[in-house]
N, C-alpha and C positions, 0 to 999 in steps of 0.2 A: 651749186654756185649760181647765182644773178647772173643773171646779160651781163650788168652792168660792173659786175665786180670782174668777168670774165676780160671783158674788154679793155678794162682797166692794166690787167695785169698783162696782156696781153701787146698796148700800145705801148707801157714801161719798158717792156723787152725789145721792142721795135727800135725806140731809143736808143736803148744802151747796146744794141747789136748796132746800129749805124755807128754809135762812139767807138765799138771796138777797131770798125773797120777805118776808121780816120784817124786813131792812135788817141782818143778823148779818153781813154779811159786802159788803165795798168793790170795785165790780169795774172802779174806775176806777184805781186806784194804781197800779196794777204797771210797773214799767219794761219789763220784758220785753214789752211789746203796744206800747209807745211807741219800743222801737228796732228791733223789728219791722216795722211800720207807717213809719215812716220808711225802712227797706233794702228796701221793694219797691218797686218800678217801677207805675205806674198802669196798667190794663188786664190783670193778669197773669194767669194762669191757676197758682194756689196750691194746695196739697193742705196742709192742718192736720191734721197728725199728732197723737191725742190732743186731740181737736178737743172735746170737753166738748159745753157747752152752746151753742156758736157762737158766743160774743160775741167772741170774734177774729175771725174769720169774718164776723161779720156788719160791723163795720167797716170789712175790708177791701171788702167788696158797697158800701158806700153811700160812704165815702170816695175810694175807690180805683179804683172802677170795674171792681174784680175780678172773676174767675169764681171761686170758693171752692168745694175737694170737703174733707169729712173724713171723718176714721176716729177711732173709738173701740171701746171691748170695754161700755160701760156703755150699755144700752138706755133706759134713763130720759133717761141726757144725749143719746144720738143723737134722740130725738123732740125733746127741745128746739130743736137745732139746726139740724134740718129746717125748724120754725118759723121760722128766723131767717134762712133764704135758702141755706144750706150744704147742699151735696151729700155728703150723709152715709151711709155705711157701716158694717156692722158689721166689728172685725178685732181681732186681737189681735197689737199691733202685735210683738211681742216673741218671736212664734211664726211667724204666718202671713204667706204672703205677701200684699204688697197686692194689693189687686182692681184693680190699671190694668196697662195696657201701657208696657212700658219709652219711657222718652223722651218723657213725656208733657208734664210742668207746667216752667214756668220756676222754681218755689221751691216749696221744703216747708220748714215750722215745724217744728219742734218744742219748744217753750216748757215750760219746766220740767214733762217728763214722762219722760225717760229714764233721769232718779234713781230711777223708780218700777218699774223694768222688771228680770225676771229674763234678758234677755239682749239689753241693748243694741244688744251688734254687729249683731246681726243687724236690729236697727230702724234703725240709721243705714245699712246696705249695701242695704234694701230702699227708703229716701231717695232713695240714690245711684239707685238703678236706674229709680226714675220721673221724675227729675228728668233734661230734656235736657242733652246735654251742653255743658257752657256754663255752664248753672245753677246755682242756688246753696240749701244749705242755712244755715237760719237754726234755730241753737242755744243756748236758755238753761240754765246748770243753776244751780243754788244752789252758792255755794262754803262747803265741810263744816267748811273750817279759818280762818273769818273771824274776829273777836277777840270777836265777842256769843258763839259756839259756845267760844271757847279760855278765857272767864271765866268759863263757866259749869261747864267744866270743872275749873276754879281752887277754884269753890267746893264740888267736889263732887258737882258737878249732869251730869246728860246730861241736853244740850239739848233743849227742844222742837222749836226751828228744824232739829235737826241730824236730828231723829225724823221729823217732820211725823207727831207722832199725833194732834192735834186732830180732834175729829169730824169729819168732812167734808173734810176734807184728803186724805187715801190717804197710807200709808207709806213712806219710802224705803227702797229695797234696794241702791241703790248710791251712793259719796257720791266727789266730784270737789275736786279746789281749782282753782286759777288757774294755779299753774304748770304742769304739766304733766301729772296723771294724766289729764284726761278722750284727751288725746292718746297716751296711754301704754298705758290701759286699753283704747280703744275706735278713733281713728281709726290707730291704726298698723297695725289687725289687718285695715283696709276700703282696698279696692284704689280709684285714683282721686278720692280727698280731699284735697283743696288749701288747705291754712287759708290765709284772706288778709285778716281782720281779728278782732280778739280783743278786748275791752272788759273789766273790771270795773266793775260797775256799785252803784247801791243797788238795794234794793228794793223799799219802798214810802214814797216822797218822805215822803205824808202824816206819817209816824211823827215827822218831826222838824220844828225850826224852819229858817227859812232859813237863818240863821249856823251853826247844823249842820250844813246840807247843805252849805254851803260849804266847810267843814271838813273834811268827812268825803271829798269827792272830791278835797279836795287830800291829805290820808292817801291816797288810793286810786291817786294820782298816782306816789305816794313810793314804796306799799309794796300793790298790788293783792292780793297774797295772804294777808296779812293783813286787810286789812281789806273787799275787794268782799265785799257780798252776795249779786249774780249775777256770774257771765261770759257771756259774751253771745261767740255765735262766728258768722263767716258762711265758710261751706265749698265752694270753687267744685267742679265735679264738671270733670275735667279728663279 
């Protein structure tokens, strides 16, 4: 990894670890940690790819009963999540290989972080390779072409959501929908990847009312690729 990409990812987290501590930012919303958390097994032995600050992590320790290792390239978030009970490493998941031995953990996350990455394949094949065989990865990514990103297009606009350039966020470098690229782009080119369950999901419940929500998972029912805001994937390693 660059100085330059190092540091980048590095002052993003600075950011958004100040927002947490001033309340700028929700770290309870997100679906992605809630279908997570539910597709693991209690007692597991996990690896969190892009593991931040821990707080997946540490849920999975106190809930679950897990053993929890991460990796990240941002040294601010790795000290956090040490804190938190996560076995934590540095790495760049997008280059290097990871620090375990093959065949190690029953599941690796990776929760909307691979949008962020200048070479995927090679972070989902290094997945594959720690994860025993049997196991499974668990994948979220933002879907690019959902109808908040297609109206804002409508008016002229390129989205925020579609960007993630908000402070503290980190930029996307590669963008997915529902039907089929993340499959097309990344798991067709990885030896040994089994999709065997695929979700649209929302993103962050809080945003809406209940009758909304209601609404909007039956649209999602009807027509996933218009309208999820995550996909949510679990990938057995076969």
């Amino acid at each position: 990894m660059s100085k330059q990409t190092a540091n980048y990812n590095n002052n993003e987290w600075k950011i958004k670890l100040a927002g947490i501590k001033d309340g700028t930012y929700d770290r309870k919303s997100r679906t992605r940690w809630n279908f997570a958390m539910k597709n693991i097994d209690n007692g597991s032995i996990v690896l969190d790819v892009a593991c931040g600050d821990g707080i997946f992590g540490q849920n999975l320790i106190e809930k679950k009963g897990c053993t929890v290792f991460g990796v990240d390239c941002a040294q601010i978030a790795l000290e956090a999540s040490l804190k938190k009970g996560v076995n934590s490493s540095y790495c760049d998941i997008s280059d290097d290989k990871f620090p375990f031995e093959s065949e190690t953990f029953d599941y690796a996350t990776a929760l909307c972080c691979i949008e962020h990455l200048l070479d995927p394949i090679h972070c989902v094949k290094e997945m594959l390779r720690v994860v025993k065989t049997g196991g499974k990865l668990i994948i979220t990514l933002p879907n690019a072409v959902n109808y908040k990103i297609r109206e804002d297009f409508n008016r002229g606009i390129v989205s925020p959501e579609l960007l993630h350039m908000k402070p503290g966020e980190g930029m996307h470098l590669q963008f997915y929908n529902y039907n089929s690229d993340f499959e097309t782009k990344v798991l067709d080119k990885v030896k040994g990847a089994e999709v065997i369950f695929k979700k649209g999901d929302l993103k962050d419940l809080s945003r809406y009312s209940p009758d909304e929500i209601d609404k909007l998972y039956k649209l999602i029912e009807i027509d996933p690729n218009k309208y999820s805001e995550y996909v949510h994937w679990i990938i057995k390693k076969v």
